[in-house]
N, C-alpha and C positions, 0 to 999 in steps of 0.2 A: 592430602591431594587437593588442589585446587578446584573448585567446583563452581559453575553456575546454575541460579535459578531460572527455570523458563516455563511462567504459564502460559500454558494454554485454554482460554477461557473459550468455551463452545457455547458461543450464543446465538448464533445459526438462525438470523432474520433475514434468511432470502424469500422472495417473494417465487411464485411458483412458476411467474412468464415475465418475458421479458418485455421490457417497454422500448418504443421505436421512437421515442422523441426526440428531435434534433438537439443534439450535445450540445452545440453551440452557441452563444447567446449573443445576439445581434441588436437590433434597431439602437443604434448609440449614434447616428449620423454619421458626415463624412462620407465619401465614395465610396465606400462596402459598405457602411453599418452597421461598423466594427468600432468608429470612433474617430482619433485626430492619429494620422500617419505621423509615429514619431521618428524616424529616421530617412533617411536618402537611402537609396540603392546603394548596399553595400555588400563586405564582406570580410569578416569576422569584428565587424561596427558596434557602436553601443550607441544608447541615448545618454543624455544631457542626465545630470543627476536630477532627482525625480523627486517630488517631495508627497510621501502618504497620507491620504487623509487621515490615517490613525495610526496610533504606533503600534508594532506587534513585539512580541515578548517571542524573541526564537531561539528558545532555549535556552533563556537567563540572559540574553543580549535584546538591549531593546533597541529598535532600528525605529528611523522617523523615517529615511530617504533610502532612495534604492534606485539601480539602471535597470534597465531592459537592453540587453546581448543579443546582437542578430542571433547568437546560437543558440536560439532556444532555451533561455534560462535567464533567473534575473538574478541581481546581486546585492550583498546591505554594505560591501566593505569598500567600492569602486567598482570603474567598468571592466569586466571580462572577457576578453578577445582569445580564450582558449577553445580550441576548433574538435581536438581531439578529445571526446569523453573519458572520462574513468568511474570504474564503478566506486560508490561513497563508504566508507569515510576517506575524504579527502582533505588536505590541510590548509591549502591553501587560498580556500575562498567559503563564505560564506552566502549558500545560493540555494535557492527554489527552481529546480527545471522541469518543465513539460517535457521536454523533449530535446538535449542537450547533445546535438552533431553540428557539423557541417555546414550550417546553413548558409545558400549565396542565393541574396535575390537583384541581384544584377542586370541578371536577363530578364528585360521588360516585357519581352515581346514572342519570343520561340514560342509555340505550343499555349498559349494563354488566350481563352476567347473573349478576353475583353482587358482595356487600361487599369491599370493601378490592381493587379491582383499581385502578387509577388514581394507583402509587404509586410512591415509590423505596425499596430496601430494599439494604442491604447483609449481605456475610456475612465472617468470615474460617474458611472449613473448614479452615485449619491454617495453620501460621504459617509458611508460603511465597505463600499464596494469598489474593487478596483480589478478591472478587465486586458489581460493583453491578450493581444491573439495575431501568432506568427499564419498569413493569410496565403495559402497556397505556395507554400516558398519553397524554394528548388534549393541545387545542394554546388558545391565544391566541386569542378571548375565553370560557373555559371550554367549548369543543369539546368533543366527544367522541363523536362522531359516524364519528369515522376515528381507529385508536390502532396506536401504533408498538411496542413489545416489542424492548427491547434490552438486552444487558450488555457493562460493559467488565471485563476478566481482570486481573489483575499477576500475575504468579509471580515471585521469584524464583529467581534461578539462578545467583546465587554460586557455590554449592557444585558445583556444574556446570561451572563455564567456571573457577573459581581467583580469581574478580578481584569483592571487592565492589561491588557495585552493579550487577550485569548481573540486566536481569529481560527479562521477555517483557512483549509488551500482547497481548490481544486482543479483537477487536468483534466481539461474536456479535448476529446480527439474528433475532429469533423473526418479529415481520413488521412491514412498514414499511408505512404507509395515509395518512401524510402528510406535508409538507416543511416548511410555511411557516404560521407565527401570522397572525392580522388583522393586528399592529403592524408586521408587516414585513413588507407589501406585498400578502399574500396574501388568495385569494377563497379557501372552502371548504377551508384547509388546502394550496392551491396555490398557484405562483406566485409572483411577488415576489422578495426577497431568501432563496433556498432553505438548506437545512441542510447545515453543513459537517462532514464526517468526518475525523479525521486528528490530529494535536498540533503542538504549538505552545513551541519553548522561545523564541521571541523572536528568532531569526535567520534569517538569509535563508537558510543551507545547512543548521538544524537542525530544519526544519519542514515537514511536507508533508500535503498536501490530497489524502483518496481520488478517484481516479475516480468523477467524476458529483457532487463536492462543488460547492454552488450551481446547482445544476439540478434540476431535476426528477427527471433521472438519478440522483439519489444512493438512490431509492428501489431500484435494481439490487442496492445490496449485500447485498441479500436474497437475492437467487438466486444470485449468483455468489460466488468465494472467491478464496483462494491456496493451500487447506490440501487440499483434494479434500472438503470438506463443505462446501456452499451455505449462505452466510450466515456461516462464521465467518474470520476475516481474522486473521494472525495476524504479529508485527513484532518482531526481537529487538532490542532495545537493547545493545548490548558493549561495555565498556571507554570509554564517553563516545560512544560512534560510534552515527549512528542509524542505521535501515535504509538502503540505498543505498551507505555507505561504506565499503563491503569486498562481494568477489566471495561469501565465506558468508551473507551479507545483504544480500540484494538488495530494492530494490523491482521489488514487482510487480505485473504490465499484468492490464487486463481484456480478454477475448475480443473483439475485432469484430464476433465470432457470423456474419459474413457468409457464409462456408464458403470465406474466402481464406485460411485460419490465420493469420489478421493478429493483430497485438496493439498497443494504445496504450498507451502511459506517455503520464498526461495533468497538464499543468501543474508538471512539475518543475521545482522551482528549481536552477538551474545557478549554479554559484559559480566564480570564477577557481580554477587551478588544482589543481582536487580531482575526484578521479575519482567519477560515482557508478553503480554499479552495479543492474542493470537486468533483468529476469531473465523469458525468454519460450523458446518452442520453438527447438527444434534441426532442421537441415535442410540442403541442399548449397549454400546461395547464400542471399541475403539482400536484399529491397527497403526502403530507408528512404527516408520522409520526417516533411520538418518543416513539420508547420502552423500551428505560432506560436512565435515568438521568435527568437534568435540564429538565423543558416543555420552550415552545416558548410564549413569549406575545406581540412578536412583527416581523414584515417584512420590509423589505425593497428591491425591486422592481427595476431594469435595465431600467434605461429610454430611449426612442432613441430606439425600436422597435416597427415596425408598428406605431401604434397610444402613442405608448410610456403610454398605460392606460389597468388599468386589473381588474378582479371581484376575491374579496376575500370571500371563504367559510368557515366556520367551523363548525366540526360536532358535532352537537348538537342532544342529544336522538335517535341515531342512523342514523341520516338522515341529509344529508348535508344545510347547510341554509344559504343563500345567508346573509354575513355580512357588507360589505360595496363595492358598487360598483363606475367601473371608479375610480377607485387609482392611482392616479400619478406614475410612475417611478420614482426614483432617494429622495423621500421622505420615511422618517423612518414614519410608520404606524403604531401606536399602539392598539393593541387587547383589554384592558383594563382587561384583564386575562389573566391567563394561561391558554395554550392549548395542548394537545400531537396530534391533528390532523388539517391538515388547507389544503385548494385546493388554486390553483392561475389558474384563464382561462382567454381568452380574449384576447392568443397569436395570431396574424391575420395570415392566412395560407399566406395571401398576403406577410407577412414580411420576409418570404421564409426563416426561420431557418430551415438549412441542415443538416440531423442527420451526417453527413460527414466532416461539416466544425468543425476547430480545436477550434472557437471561438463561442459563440451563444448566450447562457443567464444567467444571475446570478440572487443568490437568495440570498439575506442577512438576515438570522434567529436571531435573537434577543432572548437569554433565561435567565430565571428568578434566575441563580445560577450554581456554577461552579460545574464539575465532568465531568464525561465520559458519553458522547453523543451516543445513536446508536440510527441514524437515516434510514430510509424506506422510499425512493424515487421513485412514480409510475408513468410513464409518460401515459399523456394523449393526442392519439394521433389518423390521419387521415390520409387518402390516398390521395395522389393526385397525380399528375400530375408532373415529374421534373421539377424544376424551376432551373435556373442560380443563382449562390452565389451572394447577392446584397451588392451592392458597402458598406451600413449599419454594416457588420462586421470591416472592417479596419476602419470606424470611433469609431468601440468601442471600439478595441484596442487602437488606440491612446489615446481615452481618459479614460482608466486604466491604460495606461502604461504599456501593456504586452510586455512584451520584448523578452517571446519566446513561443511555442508552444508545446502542451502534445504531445505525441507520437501517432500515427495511432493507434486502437485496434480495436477487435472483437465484434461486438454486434451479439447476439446468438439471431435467428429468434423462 
């Protein structure tokens, strides 16, 4: 049977409040602020081919030059005049989008308290850094009655990591007020075929779609993050690897918000045999489930915490039932079926996993066939008493070879 690996590294560096700081990043000149208006009033427009102050490495394709797409997204292959989103992997373009719909900013004048708002503008503030930001832009048939305010970032970071071509992305959302054009499907800016967040290099394991991309929910990436500041999202590219393909680069889930400390990783594409890395709160036990795609028949367990042993559950007729207990660490466990729900307890409070520290515990899921994964991650957890970070995390870095660390973020009480 065909199987995929999927870790899940829980390294759970949310911060414990949330920060209010303007996502957006401004003073570049120009009438916004935002930089040099690179197009006329269009709709489904691109810019002039564009040349990077650096090259980036996106996923074994290195790109020098690239357009910017009224719709929200930019390109490395040509310009892109595709209106109607799809969620990624897609084949036929190779693209980075904030915020990938409809976008018509035509209308100059409807509903806008001042000239030149309803635009796209780029900047380069220095030659690591390159800034677009679609500036209050209305949607599909010259709307503007509802405007979205977004940038997408590059940095390089070569000189940072050793290795040409590693950069950063990120999508900062100033505010989101609609999803969807007329042409694609949508009533008032709603509905229909919604706007896809996320890139795209044209493969099944090199492309991923944010939570709430094609739904209505993508209007969330506003308030929410990975960084500890609402609305901006932030994704390192390394060495050809995208986020998810190393325990220092993880993707990352959005809150449940329920007040279970749940967290979903939504529509991940799973690939045969490549781990991808997954990155939520830390806690003494762990509930997964799977509500679409491949199920799991198998685990695999972080050795070298506490007693380095743990009790595996699975729910069976409603009611969890103790399956096989005292499980090694570090050994591939098999279920002898397929499951869509499983517990893992028996994390010792002694082993002192700090929902704070950037490193903590993996979980390697084993599933029975390849597609898009969304998985339901509920930590199971107790109070206690603060304890000191134990000397136990730097040994398990070392021996994964993590070589850098996720960023600080929010974990919402």
């Amino acid at each position: 049977m065909k199987r995929t690996f999927l870790a899940l590294s829980l390294m759970a560096a949310f911060a414990s409040t949330t920060a209010y700081a303007d996502p957006l990043l401004s003073g570049f000149g120009g009438e916004r602020g935002f930089g040099t208006r690179i197009m006329q009033p269009n709709d489904d427009g691109s810019s002039s081919q564009l040349t990077l102050p650096f090259q980036i490495n996106f996923f074994g394709n290195a790109y020098s030059n690239y357009w910017v797409n009224n719709n929200g997204n930019v390109s490395f292959s040509g310009p892109l005049s595709d209106f109607t989103p799809s969620l990624f992997p897609i084949s036929r373009a190779a693209m980075i989008a904030p915020f990938w719909a409809d976008v018509d900013t035509r209308n100059q004048t409807d509903n806008l308290p001042v000239p030149f708002m309803n635009n796209v503008y780029l900047a380069n503030p220095d030659n690591k850094t390159v800034v677009v930001t679609w500036d209050t832009v209305g949607y599909y048939n010259q709307h503007n009655d509802k405007q979205n305010t977004f940038q997408l970032v590059l940095k390089d970071q070569s000189a940072t990591t050793g290795r040409s071509g590693d950069f950063d992305m990120e999508f900062r959302y100033g505010q989101l007020q609609w999803t969807t054009g007329d042409a694609s499907q949508g009533s008032n800016g709603f509905g229909g075929l919604a706007a896809v967040a996320g890139w795209n290099a044209g493969a099944q394991t090199n492309s991923y779609s944010l939570i709430g991309s094609g739904t209505q929910n993508v209007l969330g990436l506003v308030n929410d993050n990975n960084t500890g500041t609402d609305g901006v999202w932030r994704f390192l590219v390394r060495n050809e690897n995208l986020p998810g393909s190393a325990p220092y680069n993880p993707v990352l889930p959005t809150n449940i918000d329920d007040g279970t400390a749940g967290w979903i990783f939504e529509n991940m594409p799973v690939g045969t045999g490549t781990p991808i890395w997954i990155d939520p709160i830390v806690a003494t036990g762990y509930d997964y489930a799977i509500s679409n795609g491949p199920l799991v028949n198998g685990v695999t367990l972080l050795p070298g915490v506490g007693d380095g042993r743990y009790d595996i559950w699975l729910m069976e007729g409603g009611e969890w039932k103790l399956f096989a207990a005292d499980v090694a660490g570090g050994e591939h466990f098999e279920f002898g079926k397929s499951v869509d729900q499983f517990r893992i307890t028996g994390i010792e409070v002694t082993a002192a996993i700090n929902p704070d520290s950037p490193i903590a515990f993996s979980t390697g899921l084993w599933f029975d066939g390849v597609g898009n994964a969304t998985v339901t991650q509920t930590a199971l957890t107790v109070e206690v008493s603060a304890v000191p970070e134990p000397a136990t995390y730097g040994m398990l870095a070392a021996g994964l070879g993590i070589l850098g660390f996720a960023a600080r973020r929010r974990r919402r009480g």
